[in-house]
ZAPA-334151 format. One record per residue (C-alpha): x, y, z; residue in three letters. Coordinates in steps of 0.1 Angstrom, whole numbers, padded with zeros to 4 digits, always signed. Each point is the difference from the previous one (the first is absolute). Example, Ala and Ser with C-alpha at 12.3 -4.5 7.8 and 13.67 -1.06 7.14 Angstrom:
% residues 2
+0123-0045+0078ALA
+0014+0034-0007SER
//
This chain:
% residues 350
+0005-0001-0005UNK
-0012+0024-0024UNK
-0027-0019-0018UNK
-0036-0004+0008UNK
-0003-0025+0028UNK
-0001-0036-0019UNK
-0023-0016+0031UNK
-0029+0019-0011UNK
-0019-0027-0014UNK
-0036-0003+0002UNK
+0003-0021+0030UNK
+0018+0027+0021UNK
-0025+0024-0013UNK
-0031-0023+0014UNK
+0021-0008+0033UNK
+0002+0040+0001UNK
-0034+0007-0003UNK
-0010-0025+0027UNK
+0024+0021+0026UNK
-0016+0033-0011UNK
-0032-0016+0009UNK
+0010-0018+0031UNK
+0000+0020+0036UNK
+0032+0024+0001UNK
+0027-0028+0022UNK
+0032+0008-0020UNK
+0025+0024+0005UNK
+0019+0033-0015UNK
+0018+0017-0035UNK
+0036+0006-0010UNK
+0019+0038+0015UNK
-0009+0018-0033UNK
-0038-0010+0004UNK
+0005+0018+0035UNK
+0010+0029-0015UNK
-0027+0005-0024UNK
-0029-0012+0027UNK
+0015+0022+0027UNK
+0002+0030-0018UNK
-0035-0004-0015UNK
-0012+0000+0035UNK
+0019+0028+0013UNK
-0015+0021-0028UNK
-0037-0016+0006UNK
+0002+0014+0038UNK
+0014+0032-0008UNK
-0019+0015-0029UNK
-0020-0031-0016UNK
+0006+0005-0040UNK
+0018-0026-0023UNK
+0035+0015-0001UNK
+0026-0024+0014UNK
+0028+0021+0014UNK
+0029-0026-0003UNK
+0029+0007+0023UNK
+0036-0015-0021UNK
+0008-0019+0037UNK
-0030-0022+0009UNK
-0005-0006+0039UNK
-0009-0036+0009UNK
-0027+0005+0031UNK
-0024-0021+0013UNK
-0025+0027-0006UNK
-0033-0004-0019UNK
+0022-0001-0031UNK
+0029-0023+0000UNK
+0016-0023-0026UNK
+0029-0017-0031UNK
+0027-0022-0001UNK
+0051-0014+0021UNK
+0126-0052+0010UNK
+0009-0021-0026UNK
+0038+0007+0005UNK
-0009+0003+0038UNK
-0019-0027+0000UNK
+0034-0021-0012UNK
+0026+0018+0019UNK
-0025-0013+0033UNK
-0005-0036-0013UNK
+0039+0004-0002UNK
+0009+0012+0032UNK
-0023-0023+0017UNK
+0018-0032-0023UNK
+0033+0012+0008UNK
-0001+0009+0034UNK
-0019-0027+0011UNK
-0021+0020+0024UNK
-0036+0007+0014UNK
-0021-0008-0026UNK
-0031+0019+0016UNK
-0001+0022-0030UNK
+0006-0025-0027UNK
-0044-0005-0004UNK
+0005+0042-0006UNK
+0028-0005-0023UNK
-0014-0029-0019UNK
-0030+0020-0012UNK
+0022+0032-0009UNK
+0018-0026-0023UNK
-0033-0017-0012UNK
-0015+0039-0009UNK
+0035+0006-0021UNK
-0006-0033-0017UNK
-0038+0008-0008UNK
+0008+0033-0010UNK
+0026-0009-0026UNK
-0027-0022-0012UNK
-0023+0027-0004UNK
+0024+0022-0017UNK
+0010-0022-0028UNK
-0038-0005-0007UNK
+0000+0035+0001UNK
+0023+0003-0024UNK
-0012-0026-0023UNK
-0034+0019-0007UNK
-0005+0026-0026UNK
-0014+0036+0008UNK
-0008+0024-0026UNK
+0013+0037+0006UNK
-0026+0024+0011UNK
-0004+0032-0017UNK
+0001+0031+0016UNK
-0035+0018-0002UNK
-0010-0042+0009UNK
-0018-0013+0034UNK
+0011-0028+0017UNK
-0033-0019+0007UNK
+0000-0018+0033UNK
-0033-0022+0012UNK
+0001-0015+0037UNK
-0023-0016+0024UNK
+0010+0019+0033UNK
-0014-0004+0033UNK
+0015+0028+0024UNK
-0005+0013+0035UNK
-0034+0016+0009UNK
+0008+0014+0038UNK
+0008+0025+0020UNK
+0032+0013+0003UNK
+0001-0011+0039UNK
-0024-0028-0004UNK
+0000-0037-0010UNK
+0010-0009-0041UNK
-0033-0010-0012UNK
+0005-0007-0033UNK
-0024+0009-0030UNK
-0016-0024-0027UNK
+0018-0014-0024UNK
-0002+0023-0031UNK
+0016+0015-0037UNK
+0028+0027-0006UNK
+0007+0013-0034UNK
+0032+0025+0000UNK
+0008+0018-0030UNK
+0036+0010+0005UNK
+0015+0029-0022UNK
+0033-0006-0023UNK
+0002+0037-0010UNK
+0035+0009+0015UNK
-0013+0032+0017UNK
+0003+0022+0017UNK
-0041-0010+0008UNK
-0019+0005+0027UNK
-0026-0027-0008UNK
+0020-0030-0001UNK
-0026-0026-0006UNK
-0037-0007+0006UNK
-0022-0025+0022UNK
-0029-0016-0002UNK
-0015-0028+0030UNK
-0032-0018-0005UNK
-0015-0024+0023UNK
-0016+0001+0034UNK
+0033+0009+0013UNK
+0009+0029-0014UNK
+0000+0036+0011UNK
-0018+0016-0029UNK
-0010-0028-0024UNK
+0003+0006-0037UNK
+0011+0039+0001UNK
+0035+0002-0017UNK
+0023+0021+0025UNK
+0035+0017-0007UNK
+0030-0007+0016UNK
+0015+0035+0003UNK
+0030+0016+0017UNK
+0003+0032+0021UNK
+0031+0004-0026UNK
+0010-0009-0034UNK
+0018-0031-0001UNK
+0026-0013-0029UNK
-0003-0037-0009UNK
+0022-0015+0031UNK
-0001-0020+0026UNK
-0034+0016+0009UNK
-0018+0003-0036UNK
+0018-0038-0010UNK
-0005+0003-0041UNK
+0014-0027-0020UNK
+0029+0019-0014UNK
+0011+0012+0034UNK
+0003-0036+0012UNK
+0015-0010-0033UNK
+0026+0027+0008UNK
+0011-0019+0035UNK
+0030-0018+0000UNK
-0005-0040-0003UNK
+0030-0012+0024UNK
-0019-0008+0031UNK
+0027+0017+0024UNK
-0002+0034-0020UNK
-0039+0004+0002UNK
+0000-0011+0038UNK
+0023+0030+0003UNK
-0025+0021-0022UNK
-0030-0012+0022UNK
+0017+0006+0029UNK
+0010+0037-0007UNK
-0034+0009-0012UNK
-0028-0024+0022UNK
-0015+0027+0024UNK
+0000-0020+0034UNK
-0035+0006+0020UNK
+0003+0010+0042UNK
+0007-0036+0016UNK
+0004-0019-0031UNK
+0041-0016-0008UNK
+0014+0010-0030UNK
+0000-0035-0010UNK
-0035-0002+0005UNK
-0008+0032-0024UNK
+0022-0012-0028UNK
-0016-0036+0005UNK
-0034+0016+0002UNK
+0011+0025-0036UNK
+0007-0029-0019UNK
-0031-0017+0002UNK
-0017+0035-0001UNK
+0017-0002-0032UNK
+0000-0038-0010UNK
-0040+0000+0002UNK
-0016+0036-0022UNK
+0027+0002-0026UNK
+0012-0014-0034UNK
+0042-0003-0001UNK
+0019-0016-0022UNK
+0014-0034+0005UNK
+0030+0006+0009UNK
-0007+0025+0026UNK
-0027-0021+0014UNK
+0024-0024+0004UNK
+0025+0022+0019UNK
-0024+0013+0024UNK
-0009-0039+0013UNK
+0041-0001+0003UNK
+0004+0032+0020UNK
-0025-0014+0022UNK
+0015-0034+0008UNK
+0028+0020+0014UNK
-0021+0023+0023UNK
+0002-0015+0035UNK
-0023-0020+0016UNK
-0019-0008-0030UNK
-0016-0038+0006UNK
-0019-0028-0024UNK
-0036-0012+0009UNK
-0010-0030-0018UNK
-0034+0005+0002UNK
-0021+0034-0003UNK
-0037+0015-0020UNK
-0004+0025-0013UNK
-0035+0022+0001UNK
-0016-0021-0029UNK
+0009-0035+0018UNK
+0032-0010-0016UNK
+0022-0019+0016UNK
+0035+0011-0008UNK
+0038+0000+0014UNK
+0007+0035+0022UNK
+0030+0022+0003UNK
-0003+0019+0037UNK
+0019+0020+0024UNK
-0009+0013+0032UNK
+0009+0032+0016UNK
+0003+0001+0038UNK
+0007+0037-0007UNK
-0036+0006-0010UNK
-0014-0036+0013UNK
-0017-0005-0039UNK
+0008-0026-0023UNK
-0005-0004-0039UNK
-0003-0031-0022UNK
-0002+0000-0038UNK
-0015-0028-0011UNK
+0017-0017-0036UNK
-0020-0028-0019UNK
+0020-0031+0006UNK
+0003-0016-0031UNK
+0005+0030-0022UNK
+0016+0023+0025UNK
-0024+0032-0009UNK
-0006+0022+0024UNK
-0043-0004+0019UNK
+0001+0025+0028UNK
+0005+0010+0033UNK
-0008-0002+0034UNK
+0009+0026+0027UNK
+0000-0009+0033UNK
+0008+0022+0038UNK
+0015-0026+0025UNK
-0003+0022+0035UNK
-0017+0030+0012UNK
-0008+0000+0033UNK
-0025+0029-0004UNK
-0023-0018-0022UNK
+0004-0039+0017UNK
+0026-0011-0022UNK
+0023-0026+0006UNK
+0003-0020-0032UNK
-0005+0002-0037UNK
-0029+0019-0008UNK
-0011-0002-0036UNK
-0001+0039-0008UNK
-0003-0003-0038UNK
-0001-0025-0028UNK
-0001+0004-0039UNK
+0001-0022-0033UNK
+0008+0016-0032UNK
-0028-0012-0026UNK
+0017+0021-0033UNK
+0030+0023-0010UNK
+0000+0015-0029UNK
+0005+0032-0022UNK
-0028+0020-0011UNK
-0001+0034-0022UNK
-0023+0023+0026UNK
-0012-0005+0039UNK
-0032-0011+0005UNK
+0002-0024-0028UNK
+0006-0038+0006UNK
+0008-0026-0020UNK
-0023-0024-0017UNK
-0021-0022+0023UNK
+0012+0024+0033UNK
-0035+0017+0002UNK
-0015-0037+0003UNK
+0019-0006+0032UNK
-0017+0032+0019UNK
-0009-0010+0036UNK
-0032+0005+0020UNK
//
Protein backbone atom coordinates (compact mmCIF):
# COMPACT_ATOMS: atom_id res chain seq x y z
CA UNK A 1 0.00 0.00 0.00
CA UNK A 2 1.16 3.40 -0.28
CA UNK A 3 0.59 4.77 3.14
CA UNK A 4 2.69 4.66 6.23
CA UNK A 5 2.49 1.24 7.63
CA UNK A 6 -0.82 1.39 10.12
CA UNK A 7 0.92 -1.47 12.62
CA UNK A 8 3.31 0.97 13.85
CA UNK A 9 1.91 1.40 17.15
CA UNK A 10 3.83 1.91 20.18
CA UNK A 11 3.65 -1.69 20.86
CA UNK A 12 5.48 -2.76 17.67
CA UNK A 13 7.88 -0.01 18.33
CA UNK A 14 8.67 -1.57 22.06
CA UNK A 15 8.50 -5.30 20.55
CA UNK A 16 11.12 -3.72 17.99
CA UNK A 17 13.42 -2.39 20.24
CA UNK A 18 13.64 -5.62 22.37
CA UNK A 19 14.84 -7.57 18.97
CA UNK A 20 17.51 -4.85 18.36
CA UNK A 21 18.63 -5.60 21.75
CA UNK A 22 18.28 -9.26 21.73
CA UNK A 23 21.28 -11.63 20.24
CA UNK A 24 21.24 -11.42 16.25
CA UNK A 25 18.76 -15.09 15.65
CA UNK A 26 16.62 -13.66 12.76
CA UNK A 27 17.02 -13.73 9.27
CA UNK A 28 17.51 -11.46 5.97
CA UNK A 29 15.94 -8.09 3.77
CA UNK A 30 13.84 -7.72 0.65
CA UNK A 31 16.04 -7.81 -3.25
CA UNK A 32 16.27 -4.01 -3.34
CA UNK A 33 17.97 -3.93 0.24
CA UNK A 34 20.52 -6.31 -1.61
CA UNK A 35 21.20 -4.02 -3.99
CA UNK A 36 21.97 -1.13 -1.88
CA UNK A 37 24.11 -3.34 0.88
CA UNK A 38 25.98 -5.13 -1.89
CA UNK A 39 27.01 -2.34 -3.70
CA UNK A 40 27.99 -0.37 -0.52
CA UNK A 41 30.37 -3.14 0.11
CA UNK A 42 31.76 -3.56 -3.17
CA UNK A 43 32.74 0.12 -3.03
CA UNK A 44 34.05 -0.27 0.79
CA UNK A 45 36.66 -3.08 -0.59
CA UNK A 46 37.66 -1.28 -3.51
CA UNK A 47 38.41 2.27 -2.66
CA UNK A 48 36.67 2.80 0.91
CA UNK A 49 34.80 6.36 0.54
CA UNK A 50 30.95 6.89 0.94
CA UNK A 51 29.96 6.93 -2.79
CA UNK A 52 27.51 4.09 -3.52
CA UNK A 53 27.99 3.07 -7.13
CA UNK A 54 24.43 1.62 -7.84
CA UNK A 55 24.29 -0.77 -10.76
CA UNK A 56 20.32 -0.36 -12.52
CA UNK A 57 20.27 -4.59 -12.35
CA UNK A 58 20.89 -5.64 -8.72
CA UNK A 59 22.58 -9.16 -8.29
CA UNK A 60 21.10 -11.28 -5.50
CA UNK A 61 24.41 -13.18 -3.91
CA UNK A 62 24.95 -14.73 -0.93
CA UNK A 63 27.87 -12.48 -0.50
CA UNK A 64 28.66 -10.23 2.49
CA UNK A 65 25.89 -8.07 1.12
CA UNK A 66 22.69 -9.71 0.15
CA UNK A 67 19.01 -8.75 0.50
CA UNK A 68 14.76 -7.39 -0.41
CA UNK A 69 11.70 -8.72 -1.25
CA UNK A 70 8.79 -12.32 -4.66
CA UNK A 71 -1.40 -18.27 -11.63
CA UNK A 72 -4.55 -17.06 -10.81
CA UNK A 73 -5.98 -18.05 -14.27
CA UNK A 74 -3.44 -20.98 -14.10
CA UNK A 75 -4.25 -21.75 -10.96
CA UNK A 76 -8.15 -22.34 -12.32
CA UNK A 77 -7.52 -23.78 -15.58
CA UNK A 78 -5.47 -26.69 -13.11
CA UNK A 79 -8.18 -26.98 -10.47
CA UNK A 80 -10.24 -27.51 -13.73
CA UNK A 81 -8.44 -29.93 -15.51
CA UNK A 82 -7.91 -31.92 -12.41
CA UNK A 83 -12.15 -31.64 -11.77
CA UNK A 84 -12.81 -32.58 -15.14
CA UNK A 85 -10.61 -35.18 -15.89
CA UNK A 86 -10.85 -36.85 -12.88
CA UNK A 87 -7.17 -37.68 -12.64
CA UNK A 88 -3.97 -37.79 -10.31
CA UNK A 89 -4.59 -35.37 -7.91
CA UNK A 90 -0.71 -35.34 -6.80
CA UNK A 91 -0.58 -31.75 -7.78
CA UNK A 92 -3.94 -30.53 -6.46
CA UNK A 93 -1.93 -29.42 -2.63
CA UNK A 94 0.37 -27.19 -5.54
CA UNK A 95 -2.68 -26.10 -7.22
CA UNK A 96 -4.74 -25.28 -4.27
CA UNK A 97 -2.24 -22.69 -2.99
CA UNK A 98 -1.75 -21.07 -6.54
CA UNK A 99 -5.60 -20.49 -6.18
CA UNK A 100 -5.40 -19.48 -2.48
CA UNK A 101 -2.38 -16.77 -3.51
CA UNK A 102 -4.95 -15.37 -6.46
CA UNK A 103 -7.60 -15.17 -3.91
CA UNK A 104 -5.35 -13.29 -1.25
CA UNK A 105 -3.95 -11.19 -3.78
CA UNK A 106 -7.23 -9.81 -5.08
CA UNK A 107 -7.81 -9.09 -1.52
CA UNK A 108 -4.79 -7.06 -1.25
CA UNK A 109 -5.56 -5.22 -4.31
CA UNK A 110 -8.87 -3.93 -3.57
CA UNK A 111 -7.39 -2.66 -0.12
CA UNK A 112 -4.97 -1.33 -2.30
CA UNK A 113 -7.18 0.41 -4.05
CA UNK A 114 -9.37 1.63 -1.39
CA UNK A 115 -6.48 3.84 0.25
CA UNK A 116 -5.66 7.34 -0.63
CA UNK A 117 -2.02 8.40 -1.75
CA UNK A 118 -1.13 11.90 -2.39
CA UNK A 119 0.83 12.64 -5.71
CA UNK A 120 4.49 13.28 -5.13
CA UNK A 121 6.10 16.24 -6.58
CA UNK A 122 8.96 16.10 -8.73
CA UNK A 123 12.02 17.75 -7.02
CA UNK A 124 10.16 15.50 -3.77
CA UNK A 125 11.88 12.36 -1.92
CA UNK A 126 10.17 9.36 -1.26
CA UNK A 127 11.06 8.72 2.55
CA UNK A 128 11.44 5.08 3.30
CA UNK A 129 12.30 3.82 7.16
CA UNK A 130 12.99 -0.13 7.60
CA UNK A 131 14.27 -2.41 10.18
CA UNK A 132 16.60 -4.74 7.98
CA UNK A 133 18.66 -7.53 9.04
CA UNK A 134 20.87 -8.72 5.96
CA UNK A 135 23.67 -11.19 5.23
CA UNK A 136 27.08 -10.51 6.83
CA UNK A 137 29.39 -13.44 5.05
CA UNK A 138 31.46 -14.32 2.75
CA UNK A 139 30.74 -14.70 -0.62
CA UNK A 140 31.77 -18.65 -0.40
CA UNK A 141 31.03 -18.97 3.24
CA UNK A 142 28.02 -19.61 5.58
CA UNK A 143 24.91 -16.62 5.69
CA UNK A 144 25.57 -15.25 8.96
CA UNK A 145 23.35 -12.80 9.34
CA UNK A 146 23.91 -9.24 10.96
CA UNK A 147 21.86 -7.56 13.92
CA UNK A 148 18.83 -6.41 13.56
CA UNK A 149 19.01 -2.60 12.58
CA UNK A 150 17.39 0.85 10.79
CA UNK A 151 17.33 1.86 6.99
CA UNK A 152 16.26 5.33 5.92
CA UNK A 153 16.08 5.66 1.90
CA UNK A 154 15.52 8.86 0.39
CA UNK A 155 14.36 8.10 -3.07
CA UNK A 156 14.44 10.93 -5.79
CA UNK A 157 11.10 11.98 -7.86
CA UNK A 158 13.02 14.28 -10.18
CA UNK A 159 12.37 12.57 -13.63
CA UNK A 160 16.05 12.72 -14.69
CA UNK A 161 18.12 12.14 -16.33
CA UNK A 162 20.16 11.84 -12.57
CA UNK A 163 22.89 10.15 -11.67
CA UNK A 164 22.08 10.31 -7.86
CA UNK A 165 18.90 8.71 -7.66
CA UNK A 166 18.37 8.66 -3.99
CA UNK A 167 20.31 8.65 -0.65
CA UNK A 168 20.79 6.18 2.42
CA UNK A 169 21.32 6.35 5.66
CA UNK A 170 21.69 2.80 8.32
CA UNK A 171 21.96 3.23 11.94
CA UNK A 172 22.33 0.54 14.42
CA UNK A 173 24.89 -2.12 15.34
CA UNK A 174 24.22 -3.60 11.97
CA UNK A 175 24.96 -1.32 9.69
CA UNK A 176 27.96 -0.78 7.43
CA UNK A 177 28.71 2.81 8.14
CA UNK A 178 26.26 3.95 10.83
CA UNK A 179 24.76 7.46 10.63
CA UNK A 180 26.90 8.77 7.35
CA UNK A 181 24.21 9.59 4.54
CA UNK A 182 25.47 7.75 1.35
CA UNK A 183 24.33 8.33 -2.48
CA UNK A 184 22.95 5.92 -4.53
CA UNK A 185 24.60 6.78 -7.85
CA UNK A 186 24.71 5.36 -11.37
CA UNK A 187 27.73 4.76 -13.72
CA UNK A 188 25.06 6.51 -16.21
CA UNK A 189 22.29 8.94 -16.17
CA UNK A 190 19.12 7.30 -15.68
CA UNK A 191 15.40 8.71 -16.67
CA UNK A 192 12.59 8.02 -14.17
CA UNK A 193 11.74 4.21 -15.31
CA UNK A 194 11.70 1.06 -14.20
CA UNK A 195 15.17 1.74 -12.57
CA UNK A 196 14.65 5.42 -11.03
CA UNK A 197 10.64 4.32 -10.08
CA UNK A 198 9.19 8.14 -9.47
CA UNK A 199 5.64 8.44 -8.77
CA UNK A 200 4.60 9.83 -12.07
CA UNK A 201 6.38 7.15 -14.06
CA UNK A 202 4.39 4.47 -12.21
CA UNK A 203 1.27 6.59 -12.50
CA UNK A 204 2.01 6.46 -16.30
CA UNK A 205 1.75 2.36 -16.28
CA UNK A 206 -1.12 0.90 -17.57
CA UNK A 207 -3.75 -0.38 -14.80
CA UNK A 208 -5.15 -3.63 -16.65
CA UNK A 209 -3.12 -6.34 -14.87
CA UNK A 210 -2.44 -8.28 -18.26
CA UNK A 211 -0.94 -5.02 -20.00
CA UNK A 212 1.60 -4.18 -17.18
CA UNK A 213 2.65 -8.01 -16.86
CA UNK A 214 3.58 -7.51 -20.48
CA UNK A 215 5.35 -4.12 -19.56
CA UNK A 216 7.26 -5.90 -16.66
CA UNK A 217 8.06 -8.60 -18.62
CA UNK A 218 9.70 -6.59 -21.63
CA UNK A 219 11.70 -4.45 -19.31
CA UNK A 220 12.68 -6.83 -15.87
CA UNK A 221 16.43 -7.41 -16.54
CA UNK A 222 16.69 -11.22 -15.63
CA UNK A 223 20.05 -12.01 -13.36
CA UNK A 224 22.49 -15.31 -14.61
CA UNK A 225 20.45 -18.42 -13.15
CA UNK A 226 17.46 -16.58 -12.04
CA UNK A 227 13.67 -17.46 -14.23
CA UNK A 228 12.12 -14.73 -15.69
CA UNK A 229 9.26 -15.32 -13.50
CA UNK A 230 11.31 -15.05 -10.64
CA UNK A 231 12.88 -11.41 -11.72
CA UNK A 232 9.48 -9.92 -12.48
CA UNK A 233 8.18 -11.55 -9.12
CA UNK A 234 11.36 -10.32 -7.38
CA UNK A 235 10.69 -6.34 -9.39
CA UNK A 236 7.40 -6.03 -8.10
CA UNK A 237 8.19 -6.24 -4.64
CA UNK A 238 11.44 -4.29 -5.32
CA UNK A 239 8.84 -1.91 -6.31
CA UNK A 240 5.75 -2.64 -3.91
CA UNK A 241 8.15 -1.94 -0.75
CA UNK A 242 10.45 1.84 -1.49
CA UNK A 243 7.85 3.67 -3.50
CA UNK A 244 4.61 5.76 -3.33
CA UNK A 245 2.06 4.76 -6.43
CA UNK A 246 -1.18 5.67 -6.86
CA UNK A 247 -3.98 3.48 -5.90
CA UNK A 248 -4.98 2.26 -8.75
CA UNK A 249 -1.68 1.18 -9.91
CA UNK A 250 -0.82 -0.37 -6.69
CA UNK A 251 -3.67 -2.22 -7.17
CA UNK A 252 -2.63 -3.56 -10.64
CA UNK A 253 0.68 -4.59 -9.64
CA UNK A 254 -0.87 -7.16 -6.78
CA UNK A 255 -3.06 -8.36 -9.94
CA UNK A 256 -0.17 -8.85 -12.41
CA UNK A 257 1.27 -10.85 -9.73
CA UNK A 258 -1.52 -13.30 -8.93
CA UNK A 259 -1.07 -14.36 -12.51
CA UNK A 260 2.82 -14.92 -12.46
CA UNK A 261 3.20 -18.64 -12.02
CA UNK A 262 3.94 -20.46 -9.12
CA UNK A 263 3.09 -17.72 -6.86
CA UNK A 264 1.71 -19.45 -3.35
CA UNK A 265 -0.23 -18.07 0.04
CA UNK A 266 1.45 -18.64 3.56
CA UNK A 267 -0.88 -18.08 6.25
CA UNK A 268 1.48 -17.27 8.69
CA UNK A 269 4.81 -15.15 8.34
CA UNK A 270 6.99 -11.88 10.50
CA UNK A 271 8.24 -9.61 9.47
CA UNK A 272 11.84 -8.04 10.85
CA UNK A 273 9.98 -5.99 13.64
CA UNK A 274 7.91 -9.22 14.93
CA UNK A 275 4.62 -8.95 13.11
CA UNK A 276 2.84 -11.62 12.36
CA UNK A 277 1.31 -11.27 8.99
CA UNK A 278 -0.21 -13.33 5.90
CA UNK A 279 2.76 -13.98 3.07
CA UNK A 280 2.67 -13.99 -0.69
CA UNK A 281 5.86 -16.34 -1.92
CA UNK A 282 7.28 -17.98 -4.88
CA UNK A 283 10.21 -20.14 -5.17
CA UNK A 284 12.56 -20.41 -8.01
CA UNK A 285 14.25 -23.71 -8.67
CA UNK A 286 16.08 -21.72 -11.33
CA UNK A 287 18.01 -19.80 -8.81
CA UNK A 288 17.01 -22.14 -5.67
CA UNK A 289 15.77 -18.49 -3.57
CA UNK A 290 12.52 -17.79 -2.47
CA UNK A 291 10.69 -14.38 -1.45
CA UNK A 292 7.74 -13.70 0.75
CA UNK A 293 6.03 -10.34 1.27
CA UNK A 294 4.51 -10.21 4.27
CA UNK A 295 0.75 -8.16 4.25
CA UNK A 296 -0.98 -7.20 7.70
CA UNK A 297 -3.95 -9.52 7.92
CA UNK A 298 -6.59 -7.48 8.94
CA UNK A 299 -5.85 -4.42 6.89
CA UNK A 300 -4.03 -5.97 4.04
CA UNK A 301 -0.91 -3.33 4.14
CA UNK A 302 1.94 -4.36 3.07
CA UNK A 303 5.04 -5.29 6.55
CA UNK A 304 8.04 -6.70 4.67
CA UNK A 305 9.92 -9.28 3.43
CA UNK A 306 11.85 -12.15 3.80
CA UNK A 307 14.36 -13.64 1.31
CA UNK A 308 15.33 -16.93 1.61
CA UNK A 309 18.13 -19.56 -0.69
CA UNK A 310 16.67 -23.17 -0.51
CA UNK A 311 19.93 -25.20 -1.93
CA UNK A 312 23.51 -24.69 -2.49
CA UNK A 313 25.54 -27.38 -2.14
CA UNK A 314 28.70 -25.24 -1.85
CA UNK A 315 27.79 -23.58 1.24
CA UNK A 316 25.72 -26.82 3.07
CA UNK A 317 22.43 -25.85 1.87
CA UNK A 318 19.65 -28.08 1.58
CA UNK A 319 16.64 -26.12 2.75
CA UNK A 320 15.31 -22.69 3.43
CA UNK A 321 17.87 -20.53 4.64
CA UNK A 322 16.64 -17.25 5.95
CA UNK A 323 19.05 -14.84 3.72
CA UNK A 324 17.19 -11.56 4.55
CA UNK A 325 14.32 -10.11 6.36
CA UNK A 326 12.77 -6.45 6.54
CA UNK A 327 9.67 -4.54 8.05
CA UNK A 328 8.80 -1.26 6.74
CA UNK A 329 8.36 1.19 9.89
CA UNK A 330 7.28 4.53 7.64
CA UNK A 331 6.66 5.73 3.91
CA UNK A 332 6.33 8.93 3.28
CA UNK A 333 7.24 12.10 1.19
CA UNK A 334 9.64 14.55 2.30
CA UNK A 335 10.91 17.93 0.51
CA UNK A 336 15.07 17.12 0.68
CA UNK A 337 17.24 13.76 1.63
CA UNK A 338 18.47 13.59 4.76
CA UNK A 339 15.47 15.01 6.34
CA UNK A 340 12.80 12.68 8.06
CA UNK A 341 9.67 13.19 9.12
CA UNK A 342 8.52 14.17 12.59
CA UNK A 343 9.32 11.72 15.33
CA UNK A 344 11.79 9.56 12.76
CA UNK A 345 14.99 10.88 14.48
CA UNK A 346 13.51 9.37 17.81
CA UNK A 347 13.54 5.87 16.35
CA UNK A 348 17.59 5.94 15.63
CA UNK A 349 19.02 2.52 16.65
CA UNK A 350 22.15 1.73 18.66
Amino acid sequence: MNTSDPSRAASAGSEAEELLSAPAEWDLPPSRHLHYKDVLMQHIDHDGTPSTQARPAPRRRLARGAVLLPLASMALAGALIVTLWGGDDSSAPATRAAHSASAVLDRIAVAARATDATPVKDGQFVYVESLIRSNEGTFDGPVRLGALHKREVWMSQDPGPLTKTGWIRDSGKGAVMPGQLIPIESSAPVRAGIDHPTYKWLASLPTDPDALLELLYAQTRVDEGKSKEQAVFSQIGSLISETIMPPANASAFYKAAAKIPGVQEIPDAVDAAGRHGIAITREDASSATRDEWIFDKNTLAFLGSRSYVTKDEVKGISSDTLLGTSAIMERTVVDQHGKTPAGADGRALG
